[in-house]
C-alpha positions as CSV (number, residue, x, y, z in Angstrom):
1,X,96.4,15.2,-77.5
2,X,93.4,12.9,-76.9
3,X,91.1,13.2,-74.4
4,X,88.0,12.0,-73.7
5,X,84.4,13.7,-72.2
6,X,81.5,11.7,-71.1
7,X,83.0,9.4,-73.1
8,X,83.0,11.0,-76.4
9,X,86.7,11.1,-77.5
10,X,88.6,13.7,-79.2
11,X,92.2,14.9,-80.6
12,X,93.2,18.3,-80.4
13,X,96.6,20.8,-80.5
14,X,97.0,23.7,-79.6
15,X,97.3,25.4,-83.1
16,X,94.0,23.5,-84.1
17,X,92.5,25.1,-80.9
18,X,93.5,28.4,-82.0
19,X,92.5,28.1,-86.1
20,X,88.9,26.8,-84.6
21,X,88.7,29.8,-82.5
22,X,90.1,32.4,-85.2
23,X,86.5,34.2,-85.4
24,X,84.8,33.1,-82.6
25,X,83.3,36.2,-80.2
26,X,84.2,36.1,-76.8
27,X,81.7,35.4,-74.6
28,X,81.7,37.4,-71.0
29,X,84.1,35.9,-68.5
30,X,83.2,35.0,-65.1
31,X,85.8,33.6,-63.3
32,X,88.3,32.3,-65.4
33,X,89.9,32.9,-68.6
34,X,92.4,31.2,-71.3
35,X,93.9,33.4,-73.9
36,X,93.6,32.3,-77.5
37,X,94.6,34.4,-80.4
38,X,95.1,37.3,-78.4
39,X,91.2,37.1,-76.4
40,X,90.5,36.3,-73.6
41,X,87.7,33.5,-73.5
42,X,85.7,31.2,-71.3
43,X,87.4,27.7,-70.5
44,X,83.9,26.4,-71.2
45,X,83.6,28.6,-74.3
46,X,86.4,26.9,-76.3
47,X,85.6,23.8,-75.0
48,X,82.3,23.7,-76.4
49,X,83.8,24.7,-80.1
50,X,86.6,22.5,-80.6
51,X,84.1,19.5,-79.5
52,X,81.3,20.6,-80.4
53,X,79.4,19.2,-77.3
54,X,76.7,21.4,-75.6
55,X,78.0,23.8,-73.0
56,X,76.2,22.1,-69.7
57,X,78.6,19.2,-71.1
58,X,82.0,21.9,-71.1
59,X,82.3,22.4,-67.6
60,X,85.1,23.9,-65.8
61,X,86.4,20.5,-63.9
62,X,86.8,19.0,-67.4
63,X,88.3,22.5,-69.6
64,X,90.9,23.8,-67.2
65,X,92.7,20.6,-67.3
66,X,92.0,20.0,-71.1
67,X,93.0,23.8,-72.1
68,X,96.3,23.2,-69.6
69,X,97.7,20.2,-71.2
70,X,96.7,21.7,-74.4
71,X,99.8,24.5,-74.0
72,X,97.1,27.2,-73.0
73,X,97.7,29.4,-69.6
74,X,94.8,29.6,-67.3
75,X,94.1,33.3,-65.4
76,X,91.7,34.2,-62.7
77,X,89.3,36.7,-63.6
């Protein structure tokens, strides 16, 4: 799926999601969460590794939607 972020654009799935987070640690959630290889992580989190883009750039209004399309369930904390 393409999508594009101050207009930087990427191309993601869900399984590359997932290899890119294989051995990331979770940060601490706050309010939200998205399950990838069995942790729970930060929205924001996995939006800053799979594009690499600072995290005041990965905010919420842009990875819920992102992570959603992606295939990925998003849970209130």
């Amino acid at each position: 799926m393409k999508y594009t972020i101050n207009s930087a654009t990427f191309d993601d799935d869900k399984q590359s999601v997932e290899t890119e987070m294989e051995f990331i640690r979770p940060d601490p959630i706050r309010k939200y969460y998205v399950i990838v290889n069995h942790r729970r992580y930060s929205p924001n989190q996995v939006l800053e590794v799979i594009t690499g883009l600072p995290r005041v750039q990965c905010k919420t209004l842009y990875s819920v939607p992102i992570l959603h399309r992606l295939g990925f369930k998003i849970h209130k904390y």
